[in-house]
PDB file of N, H, CA, C and O in Angstrom:
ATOM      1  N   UNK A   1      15.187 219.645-148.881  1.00  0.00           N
ATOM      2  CA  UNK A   1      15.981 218.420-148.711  1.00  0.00           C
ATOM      3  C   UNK A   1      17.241 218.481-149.584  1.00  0.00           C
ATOM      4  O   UNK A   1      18.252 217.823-149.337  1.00  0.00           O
ATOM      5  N   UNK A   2      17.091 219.415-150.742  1.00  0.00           N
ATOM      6  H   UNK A   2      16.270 219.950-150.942  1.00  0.00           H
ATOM      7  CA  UNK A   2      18.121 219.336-151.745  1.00  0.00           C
ATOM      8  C   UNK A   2      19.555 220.260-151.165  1.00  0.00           C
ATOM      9  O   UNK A   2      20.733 219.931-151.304  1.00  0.00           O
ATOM     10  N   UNK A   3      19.037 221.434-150.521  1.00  0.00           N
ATOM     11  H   UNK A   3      18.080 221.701-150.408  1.00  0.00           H
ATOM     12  CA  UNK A   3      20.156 222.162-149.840  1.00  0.00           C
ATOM     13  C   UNK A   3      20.934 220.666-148.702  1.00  0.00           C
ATOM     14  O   UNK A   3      22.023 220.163-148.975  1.00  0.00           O
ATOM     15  N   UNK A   4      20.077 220.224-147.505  1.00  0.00           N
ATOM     16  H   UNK A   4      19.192 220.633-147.282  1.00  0.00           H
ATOM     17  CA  UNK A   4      20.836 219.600-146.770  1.00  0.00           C
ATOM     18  C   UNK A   4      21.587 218.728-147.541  1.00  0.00           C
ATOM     19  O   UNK A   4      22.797 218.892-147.385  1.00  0.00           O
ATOM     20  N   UNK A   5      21.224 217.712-148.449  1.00  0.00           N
ATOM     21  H   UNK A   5      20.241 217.579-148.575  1.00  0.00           H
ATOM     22  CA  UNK A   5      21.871 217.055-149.632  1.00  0.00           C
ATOM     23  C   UNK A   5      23.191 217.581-150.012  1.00  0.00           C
ATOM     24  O   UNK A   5      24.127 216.793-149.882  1.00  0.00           O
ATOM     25  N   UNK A   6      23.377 218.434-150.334  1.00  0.00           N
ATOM     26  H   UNK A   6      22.616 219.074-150.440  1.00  0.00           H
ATOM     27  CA  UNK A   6      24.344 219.473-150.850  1.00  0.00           C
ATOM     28  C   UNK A   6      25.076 219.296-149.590  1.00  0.00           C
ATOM     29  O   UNK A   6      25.882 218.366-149.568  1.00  0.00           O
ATOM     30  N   UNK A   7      24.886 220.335-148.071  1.00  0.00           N
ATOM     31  H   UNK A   7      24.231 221.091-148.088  1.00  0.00           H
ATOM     32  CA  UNK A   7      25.536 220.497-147.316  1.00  0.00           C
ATOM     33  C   UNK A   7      26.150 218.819-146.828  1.00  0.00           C
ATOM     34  O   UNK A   7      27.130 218.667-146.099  1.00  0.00           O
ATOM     35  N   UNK A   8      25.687 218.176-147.157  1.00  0.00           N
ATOM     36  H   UNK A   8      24.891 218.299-147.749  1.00  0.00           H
ATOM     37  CA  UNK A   8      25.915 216.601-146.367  1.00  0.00           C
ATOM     38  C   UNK A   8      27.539 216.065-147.039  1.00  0.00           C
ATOM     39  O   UNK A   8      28.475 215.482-146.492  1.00  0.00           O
ATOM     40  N   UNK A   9      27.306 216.666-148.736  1.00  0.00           N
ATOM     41  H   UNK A   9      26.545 217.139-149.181  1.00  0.00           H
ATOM     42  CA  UNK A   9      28.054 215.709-149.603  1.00  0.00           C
ATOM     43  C   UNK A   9      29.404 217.094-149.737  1.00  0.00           C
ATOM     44  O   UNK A   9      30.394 216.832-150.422  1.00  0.00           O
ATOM     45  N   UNK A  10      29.344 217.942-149.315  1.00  0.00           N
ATOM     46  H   UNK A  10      28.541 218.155-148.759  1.00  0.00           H
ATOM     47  CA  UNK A  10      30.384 219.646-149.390  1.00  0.00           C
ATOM     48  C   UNK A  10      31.614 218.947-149.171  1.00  0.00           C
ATOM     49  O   UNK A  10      32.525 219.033-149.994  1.00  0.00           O
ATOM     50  N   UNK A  11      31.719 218.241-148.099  1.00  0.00           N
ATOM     51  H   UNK A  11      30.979 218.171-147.430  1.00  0.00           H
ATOM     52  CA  UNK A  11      32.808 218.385-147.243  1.00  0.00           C
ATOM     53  C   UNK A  11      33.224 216.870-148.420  1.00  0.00           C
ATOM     54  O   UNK A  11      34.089 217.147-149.250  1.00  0.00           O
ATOM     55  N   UNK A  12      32.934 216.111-148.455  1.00  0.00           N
ATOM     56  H   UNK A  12      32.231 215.886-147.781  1.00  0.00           H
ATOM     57  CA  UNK A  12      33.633 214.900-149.122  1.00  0.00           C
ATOM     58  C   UNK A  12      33.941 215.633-150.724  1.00  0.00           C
ATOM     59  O   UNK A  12      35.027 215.318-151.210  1.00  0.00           O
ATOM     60  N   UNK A  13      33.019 216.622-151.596  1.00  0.00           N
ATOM     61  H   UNK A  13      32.136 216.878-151.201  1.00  0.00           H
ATOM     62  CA  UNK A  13      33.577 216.774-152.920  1.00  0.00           C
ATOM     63  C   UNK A  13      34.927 218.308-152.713  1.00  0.00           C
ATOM     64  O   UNK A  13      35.554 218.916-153.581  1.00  0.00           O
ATOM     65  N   UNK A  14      34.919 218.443-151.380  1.00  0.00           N
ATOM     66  H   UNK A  14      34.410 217.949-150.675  1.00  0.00           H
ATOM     67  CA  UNK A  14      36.148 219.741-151.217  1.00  0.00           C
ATOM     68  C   UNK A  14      37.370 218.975-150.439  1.00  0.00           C
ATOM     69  O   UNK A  14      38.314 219.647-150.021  1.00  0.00           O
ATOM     70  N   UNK A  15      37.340 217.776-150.282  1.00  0.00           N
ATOM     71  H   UNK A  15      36.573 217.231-150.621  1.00  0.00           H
ATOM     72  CA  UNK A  15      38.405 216.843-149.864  1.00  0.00           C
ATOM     73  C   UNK A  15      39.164 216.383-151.545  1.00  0.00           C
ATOM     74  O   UNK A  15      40.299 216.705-151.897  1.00  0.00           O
ATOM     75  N   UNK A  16      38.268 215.652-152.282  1.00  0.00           N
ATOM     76  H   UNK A  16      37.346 215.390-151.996  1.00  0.00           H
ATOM     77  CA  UNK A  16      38.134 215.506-153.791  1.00  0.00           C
ATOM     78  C   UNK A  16      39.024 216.512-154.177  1.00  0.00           C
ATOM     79  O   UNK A  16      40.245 216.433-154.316  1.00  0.00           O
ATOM     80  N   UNK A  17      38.438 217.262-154.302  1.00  0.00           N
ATOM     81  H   UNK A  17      37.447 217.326-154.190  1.00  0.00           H
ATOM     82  CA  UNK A  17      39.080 219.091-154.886  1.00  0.00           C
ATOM     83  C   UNK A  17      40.625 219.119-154.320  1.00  0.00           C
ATOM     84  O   UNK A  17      41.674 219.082-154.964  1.00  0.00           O
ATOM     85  N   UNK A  18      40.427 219.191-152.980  1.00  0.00           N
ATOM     86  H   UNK A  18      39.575 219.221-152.457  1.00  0.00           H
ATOM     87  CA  UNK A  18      42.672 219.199-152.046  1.00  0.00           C
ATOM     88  C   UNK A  18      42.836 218.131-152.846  1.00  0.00           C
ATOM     89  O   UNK A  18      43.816 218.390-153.545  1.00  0.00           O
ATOM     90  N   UNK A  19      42.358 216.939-153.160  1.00  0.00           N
ATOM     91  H   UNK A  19      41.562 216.728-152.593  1.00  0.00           H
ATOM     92  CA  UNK A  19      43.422 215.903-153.584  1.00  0.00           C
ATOM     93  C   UNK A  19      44.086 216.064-154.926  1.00  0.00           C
ATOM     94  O   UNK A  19      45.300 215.966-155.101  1.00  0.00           O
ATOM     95  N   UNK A  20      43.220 216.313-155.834  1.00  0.00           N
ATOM     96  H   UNK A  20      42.233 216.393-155.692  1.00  0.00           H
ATOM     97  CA  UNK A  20      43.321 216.683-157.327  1.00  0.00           C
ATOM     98  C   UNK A  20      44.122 217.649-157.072  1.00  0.00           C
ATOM     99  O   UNK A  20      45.252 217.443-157.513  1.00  0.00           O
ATOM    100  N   UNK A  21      43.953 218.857-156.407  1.00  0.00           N
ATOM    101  H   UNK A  21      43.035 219.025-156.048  1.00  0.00           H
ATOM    102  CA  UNK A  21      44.879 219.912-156.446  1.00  0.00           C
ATOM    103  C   UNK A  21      46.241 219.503-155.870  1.00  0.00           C
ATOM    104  O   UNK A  21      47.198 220.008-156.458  1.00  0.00           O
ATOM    105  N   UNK A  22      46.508 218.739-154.902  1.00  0.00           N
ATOM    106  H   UNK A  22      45.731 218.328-154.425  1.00  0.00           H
ATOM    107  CA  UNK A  22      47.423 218.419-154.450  1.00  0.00           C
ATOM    108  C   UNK A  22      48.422 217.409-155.811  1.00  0.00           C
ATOM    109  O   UNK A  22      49.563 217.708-156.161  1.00  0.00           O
ATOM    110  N   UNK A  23      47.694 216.346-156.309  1.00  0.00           N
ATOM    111  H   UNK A  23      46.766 216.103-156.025  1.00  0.00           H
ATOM    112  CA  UNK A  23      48.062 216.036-157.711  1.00  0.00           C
ATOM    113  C   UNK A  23      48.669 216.438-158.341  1.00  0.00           C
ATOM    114  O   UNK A  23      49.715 215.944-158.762  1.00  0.00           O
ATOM    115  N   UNK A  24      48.075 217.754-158.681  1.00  0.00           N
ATOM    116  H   UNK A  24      47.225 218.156-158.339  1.00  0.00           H
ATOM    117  CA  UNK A  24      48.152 218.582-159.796  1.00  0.00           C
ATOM    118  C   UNK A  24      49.477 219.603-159.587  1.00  0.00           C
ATOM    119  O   UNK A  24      50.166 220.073-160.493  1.00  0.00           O
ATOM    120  N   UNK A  25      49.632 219.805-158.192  1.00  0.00           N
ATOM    121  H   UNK A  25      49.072 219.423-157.457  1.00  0.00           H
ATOM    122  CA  UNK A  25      50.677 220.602-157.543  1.00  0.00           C
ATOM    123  C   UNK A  25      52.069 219.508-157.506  1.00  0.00           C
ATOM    124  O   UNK A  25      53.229 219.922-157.495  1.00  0.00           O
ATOM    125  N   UNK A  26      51.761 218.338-157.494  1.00  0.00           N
ATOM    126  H   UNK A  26      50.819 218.002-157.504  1.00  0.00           H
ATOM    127  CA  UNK A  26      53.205 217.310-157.664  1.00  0.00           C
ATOM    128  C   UNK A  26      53.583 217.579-158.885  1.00  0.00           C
ATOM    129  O   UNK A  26      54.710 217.860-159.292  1.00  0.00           O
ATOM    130  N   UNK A  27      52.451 217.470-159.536  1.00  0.00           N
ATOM    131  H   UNK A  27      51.535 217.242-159.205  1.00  0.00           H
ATOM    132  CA  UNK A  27      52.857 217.141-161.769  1.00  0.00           C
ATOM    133  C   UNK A  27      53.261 218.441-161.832  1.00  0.00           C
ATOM    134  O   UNK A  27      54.367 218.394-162.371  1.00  0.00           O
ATOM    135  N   UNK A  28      53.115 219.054-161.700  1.00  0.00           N
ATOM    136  H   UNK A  28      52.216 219.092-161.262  1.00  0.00           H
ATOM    137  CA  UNK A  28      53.717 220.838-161.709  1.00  0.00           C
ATOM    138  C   UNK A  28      55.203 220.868-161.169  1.00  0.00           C
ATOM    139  O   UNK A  28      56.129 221.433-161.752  1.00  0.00           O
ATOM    140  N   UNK A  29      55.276 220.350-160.267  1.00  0.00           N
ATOM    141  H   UNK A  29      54.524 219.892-159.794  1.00  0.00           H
ATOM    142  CA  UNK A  29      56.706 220.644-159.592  1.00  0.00           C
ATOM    143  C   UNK A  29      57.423 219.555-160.372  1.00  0.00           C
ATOM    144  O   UNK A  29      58.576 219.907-160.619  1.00  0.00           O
ATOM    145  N   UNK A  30      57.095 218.228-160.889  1.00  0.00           N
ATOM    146  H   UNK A  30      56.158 217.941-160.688  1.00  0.00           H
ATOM    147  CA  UNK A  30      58.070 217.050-161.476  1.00  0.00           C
ATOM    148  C   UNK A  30      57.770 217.724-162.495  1.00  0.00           C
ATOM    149  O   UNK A  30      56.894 216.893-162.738  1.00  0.00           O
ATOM    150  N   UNK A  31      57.662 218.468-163.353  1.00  0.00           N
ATOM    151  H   UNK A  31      58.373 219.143-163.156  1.00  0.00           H
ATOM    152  CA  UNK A  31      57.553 219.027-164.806  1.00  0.00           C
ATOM    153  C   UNK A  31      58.484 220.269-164.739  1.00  0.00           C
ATOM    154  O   UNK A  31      59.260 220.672-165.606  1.00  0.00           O
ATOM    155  N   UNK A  32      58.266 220.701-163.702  1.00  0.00           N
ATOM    156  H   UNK A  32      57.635 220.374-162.999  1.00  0.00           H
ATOM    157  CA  UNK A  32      59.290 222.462-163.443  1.00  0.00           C
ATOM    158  C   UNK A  32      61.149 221.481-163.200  1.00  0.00           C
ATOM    159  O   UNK A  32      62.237 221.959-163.522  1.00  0.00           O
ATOM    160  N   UNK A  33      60.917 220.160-162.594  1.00  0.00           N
ATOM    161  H   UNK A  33      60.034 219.772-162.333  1.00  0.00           H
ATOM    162  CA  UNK A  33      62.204 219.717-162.376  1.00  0.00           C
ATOM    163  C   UNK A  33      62.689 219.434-164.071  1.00  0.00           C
ATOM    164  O   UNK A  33      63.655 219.882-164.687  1.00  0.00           O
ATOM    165  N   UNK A  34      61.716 218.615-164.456  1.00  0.00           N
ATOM    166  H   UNK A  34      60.931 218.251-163.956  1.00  0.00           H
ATOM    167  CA  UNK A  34      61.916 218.231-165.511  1.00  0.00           C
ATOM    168  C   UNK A  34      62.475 219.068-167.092  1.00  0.00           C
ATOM    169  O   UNK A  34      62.928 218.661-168.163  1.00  0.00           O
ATOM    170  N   UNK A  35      62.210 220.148-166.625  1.00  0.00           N
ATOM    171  H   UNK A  35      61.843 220.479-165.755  1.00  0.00           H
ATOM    172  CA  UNK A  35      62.374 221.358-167.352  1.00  0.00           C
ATOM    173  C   UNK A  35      63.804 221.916-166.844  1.00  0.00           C
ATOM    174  O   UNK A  35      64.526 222.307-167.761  1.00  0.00           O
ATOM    175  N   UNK A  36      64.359 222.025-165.486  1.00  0.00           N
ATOM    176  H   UNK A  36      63.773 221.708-164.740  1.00  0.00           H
ATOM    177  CA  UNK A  36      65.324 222.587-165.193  1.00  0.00           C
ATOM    178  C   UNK A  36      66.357 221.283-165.813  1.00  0.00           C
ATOM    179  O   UNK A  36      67.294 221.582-166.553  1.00  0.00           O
ATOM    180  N   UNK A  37      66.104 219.901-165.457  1.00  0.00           N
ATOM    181  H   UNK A  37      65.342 219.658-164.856  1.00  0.00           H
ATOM    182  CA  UNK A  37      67.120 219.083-166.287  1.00  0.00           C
ATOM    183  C   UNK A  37      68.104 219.496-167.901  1.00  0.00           C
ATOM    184  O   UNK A  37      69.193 219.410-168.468  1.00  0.00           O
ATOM    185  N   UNK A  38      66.796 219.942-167.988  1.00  0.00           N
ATOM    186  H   UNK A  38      65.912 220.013-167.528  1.00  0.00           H
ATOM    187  CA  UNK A  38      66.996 220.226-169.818  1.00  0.00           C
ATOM    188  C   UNK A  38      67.587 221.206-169.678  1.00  0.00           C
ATOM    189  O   UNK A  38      67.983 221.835-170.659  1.00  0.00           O
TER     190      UNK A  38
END
């Protein structure tokens, strides 16, 4: 039951994961701008 568990909840904590990464890929690029300002 613990594998299907797992397979049930994959897809919603690897959506989680693109978003954060996607986040994380904005603050990266407004920090690389932020850096070329200077």
């Amino acid at each position: 039951s613990e594998v299907r568990r797992r397979r049930f909840f994959e897809p919603k904590s690897i959506e989680r994961k693109k978003k954060k990464a996607a986040k994380r890929r904005k603050s990266l690029k407004e920090t690389m701008r932020n850096e070329e300002r200077e």
